[in-house]
Steps between C-alpha positions, in 0.01 A plus 500: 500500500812727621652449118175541330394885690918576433466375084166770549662794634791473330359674202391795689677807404390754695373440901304842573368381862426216740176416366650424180714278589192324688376451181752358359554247731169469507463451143798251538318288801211444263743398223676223734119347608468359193802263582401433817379124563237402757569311819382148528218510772478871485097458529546322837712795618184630657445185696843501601540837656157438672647206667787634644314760609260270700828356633655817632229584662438187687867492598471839640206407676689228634791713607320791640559601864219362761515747765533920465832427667676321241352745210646819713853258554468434101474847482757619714760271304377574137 
């Protein structure tokens, strides 16, 4: 992707201000998609990120101080 926005802005000329060269790049980005190849399982991503979200949470619940006197000692040492 680097080589593709670089082969892109390397006919520019002329840089007049910052949100030119956004453009560019830009405009180079949307070049280098077109190579890009999909990730095997990419539909279960969604599935995936919900599960290891359910596990966090459980393993914080797990972990979570009992009493108000270990949250304010967690607290203290954080």
């Amino acid at each position: 992707m680097i080589e593709t926005v670089r082969r892109t802005s390397r006919n520019v000329k002329r840089w007049q201000n910052g949100d030119m060269c956004l453009r560019w790049t830009a405009a180079g980005m949307l070049e280098a998609e077109q190579q890009f190849r999909k990730i095997i399982g990419y539909s279960d991503l969604a599935k995936l990120a919900l599960a290891v979200e359910q596990d966090l949470t459980a393993h914080r619940a797990a972990v979570a101080p009992t009493t108000r006197q270990e949250a304010d000692t967690l607290a203290t040492i954080s």
